[in-house]
N, C-alpha and C positions, 0 to 999 in steps of 0.2 A: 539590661541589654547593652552587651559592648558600643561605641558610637560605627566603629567597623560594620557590625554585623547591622546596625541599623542602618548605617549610608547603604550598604549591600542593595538591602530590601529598596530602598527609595528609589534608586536606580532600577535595577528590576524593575519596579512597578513602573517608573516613568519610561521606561525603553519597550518595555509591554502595551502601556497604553498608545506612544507612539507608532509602535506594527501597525497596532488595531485598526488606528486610521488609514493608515496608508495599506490595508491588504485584509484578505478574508480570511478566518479560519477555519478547521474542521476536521470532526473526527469519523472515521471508517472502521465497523467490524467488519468481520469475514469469514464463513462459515462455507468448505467444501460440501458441493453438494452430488459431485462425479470425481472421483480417484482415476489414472492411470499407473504412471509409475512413481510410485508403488502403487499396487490395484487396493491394500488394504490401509488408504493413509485416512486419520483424523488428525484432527486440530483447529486453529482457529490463527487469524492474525487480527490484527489492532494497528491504526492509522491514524499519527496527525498529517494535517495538508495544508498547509499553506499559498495562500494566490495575493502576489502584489496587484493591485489594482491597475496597473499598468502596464501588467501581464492580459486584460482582458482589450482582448480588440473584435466587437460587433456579437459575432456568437462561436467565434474562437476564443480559446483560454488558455496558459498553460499555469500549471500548478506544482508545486511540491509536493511530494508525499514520504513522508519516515513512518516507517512500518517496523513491526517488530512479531512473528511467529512463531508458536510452537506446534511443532508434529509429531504424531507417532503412530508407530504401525503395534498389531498384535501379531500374534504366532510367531514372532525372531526372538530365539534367545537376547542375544546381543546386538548392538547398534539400532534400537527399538524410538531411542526420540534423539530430534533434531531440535534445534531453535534457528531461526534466520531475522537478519538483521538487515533493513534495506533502504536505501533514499534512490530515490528514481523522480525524474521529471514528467508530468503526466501531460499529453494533452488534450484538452477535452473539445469536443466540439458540437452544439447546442444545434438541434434538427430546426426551432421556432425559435422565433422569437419571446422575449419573457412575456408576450399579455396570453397566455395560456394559462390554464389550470396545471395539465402534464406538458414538459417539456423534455422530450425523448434527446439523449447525445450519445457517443460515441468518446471512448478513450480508448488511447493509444500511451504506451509507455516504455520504455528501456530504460535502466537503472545499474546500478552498485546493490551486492548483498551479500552478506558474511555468514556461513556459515557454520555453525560450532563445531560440525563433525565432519568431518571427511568420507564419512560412511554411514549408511544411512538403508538399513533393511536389509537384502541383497545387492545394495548397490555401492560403486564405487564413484564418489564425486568428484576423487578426484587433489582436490584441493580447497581450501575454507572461501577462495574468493569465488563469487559468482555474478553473472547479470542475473535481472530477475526482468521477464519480458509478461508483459500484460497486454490484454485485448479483450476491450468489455464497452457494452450496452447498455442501457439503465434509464431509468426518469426521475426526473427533477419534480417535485408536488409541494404541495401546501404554500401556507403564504409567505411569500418574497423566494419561495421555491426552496427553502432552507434545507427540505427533506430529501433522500433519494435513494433509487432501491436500483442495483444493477447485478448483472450476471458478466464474470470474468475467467476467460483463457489462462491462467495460468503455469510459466517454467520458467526453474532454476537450470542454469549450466555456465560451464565456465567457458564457453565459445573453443571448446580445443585448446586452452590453455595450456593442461596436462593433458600427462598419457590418458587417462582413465576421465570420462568424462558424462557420464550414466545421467544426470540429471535429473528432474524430477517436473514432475507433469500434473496441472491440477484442469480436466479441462472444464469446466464448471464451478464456478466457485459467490456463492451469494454474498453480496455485499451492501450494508444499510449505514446512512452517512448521514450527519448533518452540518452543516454549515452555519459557524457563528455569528 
């Protein structure tokens, strides 16, 4: 191994290990469990999330989250799957305090999200940029609360950016996370 490629790694791991200490991490699946628009959407997204430790004040939080989705609808010839790509700031807000078993919160979010097509079933997006706006409920479980199962609003739209701005609408969407 070139000495390059191994200084690469050593760094890496040491700017890795340094996050660790100074912030949380964690991963989010995401599985629609209600369609709007489109009525006939599937797919799934996937989450890391990042939270500085310095970000957490009492049983407020704010967190990062990069996401990354794929969709698609049946019965369209054409413009049948999407992918979307998203970093959004999330904030979460914790109903108890941690000496609970369940600890029920609340998030809130607005973001940046790219999407690959511009068109997407019957609809016209518009254009590849997008917000991606979230509103979701859920609990915290298991020990140190590491686990957590929420229900999420979700839509894409470009805020009237462009002409054509059709968006898309998940308003239910299950979401299982854990926290490193």
């Amino acid at each position: 191994m070139s000495i390059r490629i191994y200084s690469l790694i050593l760094a890496l791991s040491f700017l890795a290990q340094s996050i660790a200490f100074a912030a949380e991490t964690g991963i989010m699946l995401s599985y629609p469990l209600e369609t709007k628009d489109p009525s006939h959407l599937h797919g799934y997204k996937g989450s890391l999330w990042y939270q500085p430790t310095s970000f957490q004040w009492g049983n407020s939080h704010l967190l990062f989250d990069a996401s990354a989705g794929h969709w698609w609808v049946d019965n369209y010839p054409v413009h049948r799957e999407l992918n979307i790509l998203a970093l959004a700031p999330v904030y979460r807000f914790f109903m108890l305090n941690d000496h609970y078993f369940l600890i029920p919160f609340i998030d809130i979010s607005i973001g940046l999200a790219y999407l690959s097509e511009t068109r997407f079933a019957d609809r016209n997006l518009g254009m590849h940029f997008s917000f991606q706006d979230q509103l979701g409920m859920g609990v915290a479980f298991g020990p140190k609360h590491r686990a957590f199962v929420s229900l999420y609003a979700v839509h894409y739209s470009n805020g009237s950016l462009s002409d054509a701005n059709a968006g898309i609408t998940i308003p239910m969407m299950l979401n299982v996370g854990y926290r490193f």
